[in-house]
Backbone as a chain_set.jsonl record, in Angstrom:
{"seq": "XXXXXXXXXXXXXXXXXXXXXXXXXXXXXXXXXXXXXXXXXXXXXXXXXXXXXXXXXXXXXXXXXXXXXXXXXXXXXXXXXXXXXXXXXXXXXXXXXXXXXXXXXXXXXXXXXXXXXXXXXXXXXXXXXXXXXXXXXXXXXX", "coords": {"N": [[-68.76, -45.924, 3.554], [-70.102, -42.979, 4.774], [-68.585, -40.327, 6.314], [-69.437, -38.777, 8.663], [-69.463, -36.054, 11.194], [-69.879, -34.312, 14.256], [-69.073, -31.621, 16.385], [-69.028, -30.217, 19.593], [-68.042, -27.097, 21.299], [-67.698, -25.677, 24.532], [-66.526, -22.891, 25.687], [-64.967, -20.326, 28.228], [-63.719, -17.908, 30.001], [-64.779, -16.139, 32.143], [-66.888, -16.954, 33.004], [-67.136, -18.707, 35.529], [-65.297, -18.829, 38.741], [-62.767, -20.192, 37.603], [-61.454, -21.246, 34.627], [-63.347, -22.41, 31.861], [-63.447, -25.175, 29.753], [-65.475, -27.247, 27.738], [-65.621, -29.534, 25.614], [-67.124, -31.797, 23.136], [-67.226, -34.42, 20.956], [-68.899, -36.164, 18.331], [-69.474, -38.832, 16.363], [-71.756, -39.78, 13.558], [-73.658, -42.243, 13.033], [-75.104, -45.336, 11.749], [-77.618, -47.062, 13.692], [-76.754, -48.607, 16.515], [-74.165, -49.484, 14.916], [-71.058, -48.97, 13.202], [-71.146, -48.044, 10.919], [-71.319, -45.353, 8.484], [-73.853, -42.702, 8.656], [-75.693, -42.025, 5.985], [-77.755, -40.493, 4.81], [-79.521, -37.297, 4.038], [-81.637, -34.882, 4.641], [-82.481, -31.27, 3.899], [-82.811, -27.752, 3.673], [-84.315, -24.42, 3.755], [-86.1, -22.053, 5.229], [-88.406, -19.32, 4.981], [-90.224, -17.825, 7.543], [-92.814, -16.316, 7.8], [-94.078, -13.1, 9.427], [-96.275, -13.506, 12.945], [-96.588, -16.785, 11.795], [-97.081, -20.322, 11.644], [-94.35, -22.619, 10.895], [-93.824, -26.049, 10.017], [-91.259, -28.073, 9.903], [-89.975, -30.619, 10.068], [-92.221, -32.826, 8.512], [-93.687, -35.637, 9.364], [-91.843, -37.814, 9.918], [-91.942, -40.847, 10.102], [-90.798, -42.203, 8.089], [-88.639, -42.998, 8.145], [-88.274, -44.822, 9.748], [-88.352, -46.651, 12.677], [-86.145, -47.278, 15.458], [-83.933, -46.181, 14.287], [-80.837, -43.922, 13.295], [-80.835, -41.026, 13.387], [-80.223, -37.363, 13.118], [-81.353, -34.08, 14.204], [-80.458, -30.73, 13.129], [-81.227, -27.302, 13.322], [-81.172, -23.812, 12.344], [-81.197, -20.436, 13.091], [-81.151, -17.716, 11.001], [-81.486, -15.077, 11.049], [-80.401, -11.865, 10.953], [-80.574, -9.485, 12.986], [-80.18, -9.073, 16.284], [-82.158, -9.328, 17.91], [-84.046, -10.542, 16.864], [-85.985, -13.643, 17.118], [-87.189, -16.947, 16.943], [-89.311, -19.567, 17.915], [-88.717, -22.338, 19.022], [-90.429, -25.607, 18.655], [-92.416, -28.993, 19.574], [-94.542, -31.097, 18.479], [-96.205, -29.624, 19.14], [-95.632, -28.703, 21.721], [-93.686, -26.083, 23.408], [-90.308, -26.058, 23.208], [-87.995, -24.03, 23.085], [-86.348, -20.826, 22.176], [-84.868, -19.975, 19.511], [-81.803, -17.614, 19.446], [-81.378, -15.116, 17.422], [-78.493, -16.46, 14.702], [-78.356, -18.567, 16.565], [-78.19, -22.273, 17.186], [-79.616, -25.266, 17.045], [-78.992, -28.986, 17.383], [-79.921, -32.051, 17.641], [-80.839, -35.547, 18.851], [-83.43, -37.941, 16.339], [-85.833, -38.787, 16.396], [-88.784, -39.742, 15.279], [-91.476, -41.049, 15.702], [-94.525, -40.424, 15.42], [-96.819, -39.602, 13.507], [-98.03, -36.703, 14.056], [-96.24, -35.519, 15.441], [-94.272, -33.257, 14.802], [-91.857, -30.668, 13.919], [-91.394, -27.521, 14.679], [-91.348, -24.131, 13.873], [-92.132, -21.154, 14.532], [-92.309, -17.905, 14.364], [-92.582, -14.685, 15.543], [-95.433, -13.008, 16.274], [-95.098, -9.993, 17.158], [-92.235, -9.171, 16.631], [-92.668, -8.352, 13.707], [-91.81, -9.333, 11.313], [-90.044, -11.399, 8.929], [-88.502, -14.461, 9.346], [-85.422, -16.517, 9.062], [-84.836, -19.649, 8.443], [-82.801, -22.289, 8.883], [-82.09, -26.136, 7.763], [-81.675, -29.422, 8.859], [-81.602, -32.694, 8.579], [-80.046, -35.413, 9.588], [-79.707, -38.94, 8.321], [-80.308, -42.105, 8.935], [-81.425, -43.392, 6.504], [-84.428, -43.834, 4.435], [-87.321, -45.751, 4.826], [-88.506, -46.64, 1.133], [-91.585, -47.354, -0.267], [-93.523, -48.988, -2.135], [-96.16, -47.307, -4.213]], "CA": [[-69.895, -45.083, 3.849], [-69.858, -41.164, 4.724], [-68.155, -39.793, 7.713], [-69.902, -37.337, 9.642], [-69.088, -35.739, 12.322], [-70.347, -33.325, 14.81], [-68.459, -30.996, 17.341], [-69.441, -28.469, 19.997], [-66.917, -26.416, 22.68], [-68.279, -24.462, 25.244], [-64.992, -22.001, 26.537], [-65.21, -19.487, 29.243], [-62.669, -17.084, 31.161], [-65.264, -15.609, 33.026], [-68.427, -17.639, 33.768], [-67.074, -19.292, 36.472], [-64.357, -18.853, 39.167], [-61.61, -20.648, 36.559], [-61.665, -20.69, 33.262], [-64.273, -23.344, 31.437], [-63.744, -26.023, 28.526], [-65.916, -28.562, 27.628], [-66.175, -30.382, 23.906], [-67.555, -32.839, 22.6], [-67.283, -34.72, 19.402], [-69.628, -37.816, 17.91], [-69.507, -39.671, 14.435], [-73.005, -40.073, 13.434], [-73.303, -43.691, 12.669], [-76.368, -45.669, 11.877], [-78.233, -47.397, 14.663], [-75.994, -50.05, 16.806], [-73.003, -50.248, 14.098], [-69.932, -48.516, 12.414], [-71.549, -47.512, 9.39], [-71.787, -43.637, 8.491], [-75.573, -42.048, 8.238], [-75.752, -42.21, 4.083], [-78.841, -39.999, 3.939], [-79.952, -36.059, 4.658], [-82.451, -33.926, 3.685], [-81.914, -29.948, 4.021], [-83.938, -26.822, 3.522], [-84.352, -23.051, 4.494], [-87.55, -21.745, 5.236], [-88.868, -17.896, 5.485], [-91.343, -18.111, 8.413], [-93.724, -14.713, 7.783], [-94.309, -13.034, 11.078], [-97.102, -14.812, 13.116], [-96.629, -17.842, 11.166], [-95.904, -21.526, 11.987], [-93.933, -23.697, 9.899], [-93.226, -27.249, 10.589], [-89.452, -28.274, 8.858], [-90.205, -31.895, 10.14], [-93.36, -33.587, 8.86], [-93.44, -36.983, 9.491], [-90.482, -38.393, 9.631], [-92.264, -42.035, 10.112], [-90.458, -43.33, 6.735], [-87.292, -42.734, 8.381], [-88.211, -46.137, 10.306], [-88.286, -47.292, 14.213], [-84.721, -47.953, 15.825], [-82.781, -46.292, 13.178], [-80.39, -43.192, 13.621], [-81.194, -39.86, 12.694], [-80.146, -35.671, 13.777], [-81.841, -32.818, 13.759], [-79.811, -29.2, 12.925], [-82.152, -26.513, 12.645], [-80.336, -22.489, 13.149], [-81.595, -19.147, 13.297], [-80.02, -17.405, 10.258], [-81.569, -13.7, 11.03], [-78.876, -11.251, 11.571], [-80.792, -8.919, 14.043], [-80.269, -9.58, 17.984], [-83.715, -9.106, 18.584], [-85.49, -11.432, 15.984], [-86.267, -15.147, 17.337], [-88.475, -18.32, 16.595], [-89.959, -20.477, 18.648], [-89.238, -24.123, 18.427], [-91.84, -26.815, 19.815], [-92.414, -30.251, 18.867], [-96.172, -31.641, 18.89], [-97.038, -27.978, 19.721], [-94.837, -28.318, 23.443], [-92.682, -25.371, 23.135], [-88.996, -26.159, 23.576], [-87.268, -22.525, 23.723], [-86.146, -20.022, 21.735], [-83.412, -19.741, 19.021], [-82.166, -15.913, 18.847], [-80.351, -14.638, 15.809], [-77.131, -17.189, 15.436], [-78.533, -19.708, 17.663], [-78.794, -23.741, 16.155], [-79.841, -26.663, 17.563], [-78.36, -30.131, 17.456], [-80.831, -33.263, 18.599], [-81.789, -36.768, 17.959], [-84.57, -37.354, 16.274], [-86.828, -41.106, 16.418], [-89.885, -39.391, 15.519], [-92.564, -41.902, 15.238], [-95.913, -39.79, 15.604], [-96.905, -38.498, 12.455], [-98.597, -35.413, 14.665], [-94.944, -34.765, 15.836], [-93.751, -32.516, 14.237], [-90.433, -30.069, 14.877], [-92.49, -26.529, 14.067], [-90.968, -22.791, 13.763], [-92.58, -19.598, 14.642], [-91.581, -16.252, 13.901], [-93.613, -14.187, 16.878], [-96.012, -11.182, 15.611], [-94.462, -9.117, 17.705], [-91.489, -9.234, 15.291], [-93.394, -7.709, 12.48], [-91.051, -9.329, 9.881], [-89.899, -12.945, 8.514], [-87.593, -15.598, 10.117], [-84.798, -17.293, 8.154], [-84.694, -20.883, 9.518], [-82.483, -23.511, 8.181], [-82.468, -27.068, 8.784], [-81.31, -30.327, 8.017], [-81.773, -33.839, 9.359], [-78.486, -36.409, 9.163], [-80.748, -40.01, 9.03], [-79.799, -43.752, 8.376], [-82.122, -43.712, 5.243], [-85.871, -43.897, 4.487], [-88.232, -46.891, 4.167], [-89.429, -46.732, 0.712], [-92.435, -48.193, -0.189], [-94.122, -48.763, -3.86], [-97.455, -46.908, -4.153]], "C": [[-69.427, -43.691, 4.278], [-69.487, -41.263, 6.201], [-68.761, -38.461, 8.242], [-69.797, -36.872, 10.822], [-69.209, -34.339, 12.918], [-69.138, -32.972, 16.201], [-69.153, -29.706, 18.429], [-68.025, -28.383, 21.21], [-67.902, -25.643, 23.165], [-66.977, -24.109, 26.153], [-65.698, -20.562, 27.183], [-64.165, -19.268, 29.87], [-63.357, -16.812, 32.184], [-66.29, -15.738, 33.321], [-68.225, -18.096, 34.88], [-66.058, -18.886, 37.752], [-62.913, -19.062, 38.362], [-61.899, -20.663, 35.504], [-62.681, -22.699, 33.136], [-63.798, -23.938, 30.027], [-63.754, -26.916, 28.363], [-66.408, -28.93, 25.862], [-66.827, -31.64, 23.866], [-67.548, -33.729, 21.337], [-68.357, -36.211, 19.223], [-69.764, -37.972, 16.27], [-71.164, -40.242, 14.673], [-73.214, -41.7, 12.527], [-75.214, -44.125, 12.463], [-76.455, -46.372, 12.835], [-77.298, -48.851, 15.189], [-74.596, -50.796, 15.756], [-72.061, -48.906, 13.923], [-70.001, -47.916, 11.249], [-71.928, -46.179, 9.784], [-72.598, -43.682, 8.085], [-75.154, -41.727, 6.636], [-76.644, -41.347, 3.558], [-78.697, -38.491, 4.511], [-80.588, -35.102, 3.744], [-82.018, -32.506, 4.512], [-83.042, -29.124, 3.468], [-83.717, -25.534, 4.365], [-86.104, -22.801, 4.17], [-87.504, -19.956, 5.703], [-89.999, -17.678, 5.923], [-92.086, -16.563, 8.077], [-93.963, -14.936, 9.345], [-96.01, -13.545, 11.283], [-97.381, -15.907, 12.489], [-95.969, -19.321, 11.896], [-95.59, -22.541, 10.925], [-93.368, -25.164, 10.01], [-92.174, -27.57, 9.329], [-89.693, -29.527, 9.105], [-91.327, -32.294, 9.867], [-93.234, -34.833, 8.504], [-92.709, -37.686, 9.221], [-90.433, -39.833, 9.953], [-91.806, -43.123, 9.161], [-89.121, -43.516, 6.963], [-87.153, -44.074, 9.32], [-88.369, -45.77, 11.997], [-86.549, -47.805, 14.262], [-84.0, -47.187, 14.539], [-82.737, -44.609, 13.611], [-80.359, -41.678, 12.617], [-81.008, -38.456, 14.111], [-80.554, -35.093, 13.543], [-80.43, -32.108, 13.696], [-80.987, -28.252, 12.816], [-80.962, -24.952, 13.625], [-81.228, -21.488, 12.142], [-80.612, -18.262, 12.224], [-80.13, -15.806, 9.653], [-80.513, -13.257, 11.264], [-79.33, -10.314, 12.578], [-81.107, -9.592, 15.514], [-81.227, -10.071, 18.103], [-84.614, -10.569, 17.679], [-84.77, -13.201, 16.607], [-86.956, -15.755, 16.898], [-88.7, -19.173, 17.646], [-90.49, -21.479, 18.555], [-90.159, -24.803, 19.053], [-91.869, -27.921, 18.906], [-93.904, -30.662, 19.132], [-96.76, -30.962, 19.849], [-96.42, -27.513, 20.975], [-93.754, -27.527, 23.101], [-91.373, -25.597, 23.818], [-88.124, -25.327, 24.002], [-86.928, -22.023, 22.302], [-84.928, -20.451, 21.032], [-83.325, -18.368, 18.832], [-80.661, -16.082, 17.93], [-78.815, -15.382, 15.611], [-77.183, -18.222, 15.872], [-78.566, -21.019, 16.387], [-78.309, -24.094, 17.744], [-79.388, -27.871, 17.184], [-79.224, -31.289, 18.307], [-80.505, -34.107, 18.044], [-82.992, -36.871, 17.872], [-85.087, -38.697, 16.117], [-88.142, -40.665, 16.598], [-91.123, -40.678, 14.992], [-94.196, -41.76, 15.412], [-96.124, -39.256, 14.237], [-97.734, -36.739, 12.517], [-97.392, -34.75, 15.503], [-94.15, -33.997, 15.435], [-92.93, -31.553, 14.801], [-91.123, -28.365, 13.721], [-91.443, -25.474, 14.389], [-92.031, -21.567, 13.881], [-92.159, -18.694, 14.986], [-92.779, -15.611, 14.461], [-94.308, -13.233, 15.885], [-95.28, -10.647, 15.807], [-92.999, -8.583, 16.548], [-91.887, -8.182, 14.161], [-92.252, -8.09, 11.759], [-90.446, -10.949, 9.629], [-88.783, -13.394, 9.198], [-87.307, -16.23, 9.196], [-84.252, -18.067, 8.736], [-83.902, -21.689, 8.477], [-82.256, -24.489, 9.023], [-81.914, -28.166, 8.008], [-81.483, -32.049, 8.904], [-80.354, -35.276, 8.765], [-79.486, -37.858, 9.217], [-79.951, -41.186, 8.45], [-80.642, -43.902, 6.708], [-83.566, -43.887, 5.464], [-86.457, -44.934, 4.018], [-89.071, -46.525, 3.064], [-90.261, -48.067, 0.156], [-93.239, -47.831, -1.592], [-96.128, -48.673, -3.381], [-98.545, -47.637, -4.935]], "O": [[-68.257, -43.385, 4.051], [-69.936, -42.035, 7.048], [-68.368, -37.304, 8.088], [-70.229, -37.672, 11.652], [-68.787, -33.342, 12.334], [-68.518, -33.831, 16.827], [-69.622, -28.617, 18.1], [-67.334, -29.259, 21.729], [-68.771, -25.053, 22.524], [-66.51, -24.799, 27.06], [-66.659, -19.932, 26.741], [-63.542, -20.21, 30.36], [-62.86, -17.102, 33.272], [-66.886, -14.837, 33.91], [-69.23, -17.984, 35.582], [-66.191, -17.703, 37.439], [-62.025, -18.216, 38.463], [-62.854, -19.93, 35.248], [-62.668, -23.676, 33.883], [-63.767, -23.119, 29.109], [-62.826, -27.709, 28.525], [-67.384, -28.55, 25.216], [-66.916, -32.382, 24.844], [-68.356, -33.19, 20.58], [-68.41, -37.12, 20.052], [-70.108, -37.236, 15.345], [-71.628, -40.887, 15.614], [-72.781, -41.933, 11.398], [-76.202, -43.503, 12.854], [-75.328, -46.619, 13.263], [-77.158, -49.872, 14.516], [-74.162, -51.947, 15.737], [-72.372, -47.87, 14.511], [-69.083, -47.355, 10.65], [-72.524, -45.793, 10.789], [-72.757, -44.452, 7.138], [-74.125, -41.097, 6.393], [-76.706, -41.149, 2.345], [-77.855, -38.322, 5.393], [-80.295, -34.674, 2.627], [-81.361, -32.546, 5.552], [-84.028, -29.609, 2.913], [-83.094, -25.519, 5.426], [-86.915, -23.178, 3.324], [-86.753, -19.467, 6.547], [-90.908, -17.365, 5.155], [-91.304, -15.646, 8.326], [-94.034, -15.894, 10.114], [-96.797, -13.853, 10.388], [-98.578, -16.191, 12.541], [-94.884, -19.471, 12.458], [-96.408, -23.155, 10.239], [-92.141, -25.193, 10.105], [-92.328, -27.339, 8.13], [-89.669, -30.023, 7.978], [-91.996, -32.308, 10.901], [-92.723, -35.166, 7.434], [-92.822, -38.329, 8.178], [-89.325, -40.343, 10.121], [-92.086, -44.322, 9.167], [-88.416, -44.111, 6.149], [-86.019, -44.419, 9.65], [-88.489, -44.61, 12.39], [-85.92, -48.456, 13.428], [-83.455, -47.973, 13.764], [-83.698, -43.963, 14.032], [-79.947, -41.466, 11.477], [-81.356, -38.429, 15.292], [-80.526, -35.0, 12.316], [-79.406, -32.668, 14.09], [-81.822, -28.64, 11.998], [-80.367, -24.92, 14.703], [-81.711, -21.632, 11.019], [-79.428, -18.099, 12.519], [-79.572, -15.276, 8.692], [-79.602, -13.942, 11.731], [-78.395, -10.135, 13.359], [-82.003, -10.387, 15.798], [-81.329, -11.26, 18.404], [-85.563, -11.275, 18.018], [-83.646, -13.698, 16.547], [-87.709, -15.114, 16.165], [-87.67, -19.333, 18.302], [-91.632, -21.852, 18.289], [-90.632, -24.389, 20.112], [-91.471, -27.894, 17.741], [-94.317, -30.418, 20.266], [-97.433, -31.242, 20.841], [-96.509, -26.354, 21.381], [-92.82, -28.075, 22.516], [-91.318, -25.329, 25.018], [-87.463, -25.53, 25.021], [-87.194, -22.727, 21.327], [-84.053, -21.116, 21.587], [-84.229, -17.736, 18.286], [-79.61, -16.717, 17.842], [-77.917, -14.935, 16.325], [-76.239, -19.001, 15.735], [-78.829, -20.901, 15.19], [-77.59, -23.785, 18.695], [-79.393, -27.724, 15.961], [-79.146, -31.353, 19.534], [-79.952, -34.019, 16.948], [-83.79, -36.359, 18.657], [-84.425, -39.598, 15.601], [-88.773, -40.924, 17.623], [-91.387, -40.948, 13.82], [-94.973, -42.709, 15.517], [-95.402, -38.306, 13.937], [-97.948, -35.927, 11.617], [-97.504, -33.689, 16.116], [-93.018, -34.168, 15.885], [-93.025, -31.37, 16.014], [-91.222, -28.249, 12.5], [-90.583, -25.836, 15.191], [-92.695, -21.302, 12.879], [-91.544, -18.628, 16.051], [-93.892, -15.872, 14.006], [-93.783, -12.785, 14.866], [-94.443, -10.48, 14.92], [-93.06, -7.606, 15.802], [-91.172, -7.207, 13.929], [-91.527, -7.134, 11.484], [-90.605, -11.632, 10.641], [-88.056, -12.521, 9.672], [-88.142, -16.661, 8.4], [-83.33, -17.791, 9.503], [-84.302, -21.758, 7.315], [-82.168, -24.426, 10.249], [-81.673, -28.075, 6.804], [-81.38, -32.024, 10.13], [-80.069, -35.746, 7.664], [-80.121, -37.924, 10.269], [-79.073, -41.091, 7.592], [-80.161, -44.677, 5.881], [-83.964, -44.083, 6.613], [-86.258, -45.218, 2.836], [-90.2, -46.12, 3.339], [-89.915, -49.247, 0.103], [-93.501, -46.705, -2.014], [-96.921, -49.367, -2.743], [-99.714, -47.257, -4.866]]}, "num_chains": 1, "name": "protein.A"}
């Protein structure tokens, strides 16, 4: 099965008194085993200013108990331009220009959704990308 694997560092000379470094690493596995996540969907989106765009809708086929990541990053190049993540409308915080996110995701609301907005204020579009790492999707014959 696929090996995936996520990393972050956070290093510092001068945040603290001494110097700072903390990593992390995790193999994205499916739910309770050894097996690598096999599935992932992907996507960029160009949010128009005052606009909201949900990158997650319903991710209910993705099952109960089974292992799945968000990614979603900020892929403006000006300082200034942000989006404003929220999930079932509760705003989470800000990505600015550069920024990504890294979650898990066990969405089982189909009104849950993982939404993007690109402020008015802005006056100009938001380039969001995104991707979800998952164990696989329950399908089901229509």
């Amino acid at each position: 099965m696929a090996t995936t694997t996520a990393t972050i560092t956070l290093a510092s000379t001068d945040l603290l008194s001494d110097s700072l470094s903390l990593s992390g690493t995790t193999t994205l596995y499916d739910a309770g085993t050894t097996t690598g996540l096999t599935q992932y969907d992907m996507g960029r989106v160009r949010v128009p200013s005052s606009d909201t765009v949900a990158i997650l809708i319903d991710s209910t086929a993705l099952g109960v108990d089974k292992a799945s990541r968000v990614y979603v990053a900020n892929k403006n190049t000006d300082e200034a331009h942000y989006v404003i993540m929220s999930i079932a409308g509760k705003t989470i915080g800000r990505l600015y220009s550069g920024d990504w996110m890294f979650i898990p995701w066990s969405q089982t609301d189909a009104g849950a959704d993982i939404e993007v907005v690109c402020p008015a204020a802005l006056s100009t579009t938001c380039d969001v990308e995104y991707a979800i790492f998952h164990q696989g999707k329950t399908l089901t014959n229509a």
